[in-house]
Structure formats: C-alpha cells, structure tokens
N, C-alpha and C positions, 0 to 999 in steps of 0.2 A: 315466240311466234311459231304459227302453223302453217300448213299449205291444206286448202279445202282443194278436193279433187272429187271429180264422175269417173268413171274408168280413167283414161290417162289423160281427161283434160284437166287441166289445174282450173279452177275456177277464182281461188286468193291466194294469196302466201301471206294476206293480212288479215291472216284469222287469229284474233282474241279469243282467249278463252273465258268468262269468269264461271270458275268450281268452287267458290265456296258461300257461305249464305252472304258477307257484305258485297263479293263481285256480283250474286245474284242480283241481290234487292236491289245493289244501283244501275245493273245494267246501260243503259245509255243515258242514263239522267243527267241534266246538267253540261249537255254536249249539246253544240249550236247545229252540226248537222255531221254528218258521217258520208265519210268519203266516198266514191261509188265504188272502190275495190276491196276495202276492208266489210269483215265479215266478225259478230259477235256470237261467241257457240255461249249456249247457257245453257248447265248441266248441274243434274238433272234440272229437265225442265219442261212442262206441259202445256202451261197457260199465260198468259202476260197481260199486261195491262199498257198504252199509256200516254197513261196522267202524267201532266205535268212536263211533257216531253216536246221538243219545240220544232218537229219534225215527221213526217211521216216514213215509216219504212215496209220493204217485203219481210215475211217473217216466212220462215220453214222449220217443219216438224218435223222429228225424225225419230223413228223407234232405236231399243238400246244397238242397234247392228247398223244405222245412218240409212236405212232405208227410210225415204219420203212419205209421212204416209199424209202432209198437207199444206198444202200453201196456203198463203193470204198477202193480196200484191193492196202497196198502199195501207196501207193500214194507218190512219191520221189519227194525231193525239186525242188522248179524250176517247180514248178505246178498250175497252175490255174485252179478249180473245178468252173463253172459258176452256176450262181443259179438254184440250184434243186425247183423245180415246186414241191408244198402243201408243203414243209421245214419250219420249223421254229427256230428248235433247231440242231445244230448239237454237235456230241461227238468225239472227236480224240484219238485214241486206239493208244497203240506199234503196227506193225508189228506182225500179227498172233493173237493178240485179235480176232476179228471174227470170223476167222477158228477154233481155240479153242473154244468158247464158241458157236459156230455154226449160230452166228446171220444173218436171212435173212431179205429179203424186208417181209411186213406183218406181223413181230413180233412184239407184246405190251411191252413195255419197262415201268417201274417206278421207280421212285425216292421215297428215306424215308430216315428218317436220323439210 
C-alpha cells in the first residue's frame, strides 16, 4: 500500500495500485462499493469505462509527473470516459473524494509509501 499526497497533505494511505494488464482490466469490477478513503491508481492509464460496475466514482487524470490534468466527479456505471489527452495515470475515488479533499485540474499529486 501507498500514501496519495498534494504537497504535504496526505490525501490516502489506501492507495491501490493495479500495474499490470489483469490489475487494469478489473479495476474495480465486481466490488459492491469502495470505501471513501481508499484510492485506485491505474497505470498507465488514459480512459476507463464503467460497465458493469455497481457504483459511481470521482476519477482523476494525471500525466506521467501526477500533475492533474482532469477530473470527473460522479461518474455512474454504464459510462465510457474516452481517452484524456497528456493522461497517463488515472485514480478512481468514492463519490465526494474530490470535493472533499478539493482536487482541481493543475494540482501536483505524489506518491510515497
């Protein structure tokens, strides 16, 4: 496990990783709902879909250096987010992660254990 940070606010320390193609492809599938402090980094990663998925989340983009370059709050299953332009990482939050912790486009985002 990881710690998601903005300059020195911790934002999780229940950051999942999944880096390889089956952590990609299942991402949160098959999960009843996700907690509102854990955090799932998918890497690389541009675009997401989702189908199939029995809950809504915030998603954040982030190019290969974790700068922001796009939210999407809410995002309800049965969704297809096409690839975001400079993206490399994306992170999928509960519902009101973002607006909590206030994250816009332009914020430095880091990883540490």
């Amino acid at each position: 496990m990881a710690t998601l940070k903005r300059n020195s606010e911790v934002l999780t320390t229940e950051l999942k990783i999944a880096d390889n193609p089956w952590l990609r492809a299942k991402g949160l599938l098959g999960r009843e709902s996700l907690p509102s402090d854990e955090v799932l980094w998918i890497k690389p990663c541009n675009n997401i879909h989702t189908f199939f998925m029995k809950f809504p989340i915030d998603v954040v983009f982030t190019d290969r250096n974790l700068k922001v370059v796009k939210v999407r709050r809410n995002v309800v299953p049965g969704r297809l987010i096409l690839p975001v332009w400079r993206a490399s990482n994306t992170f999928e939050c509960a519902v009101g992660f973002l607006d909590r912790h206030q994250i816009r486009e332009g914020d430095q985002l880091h990883v540490g254990s």
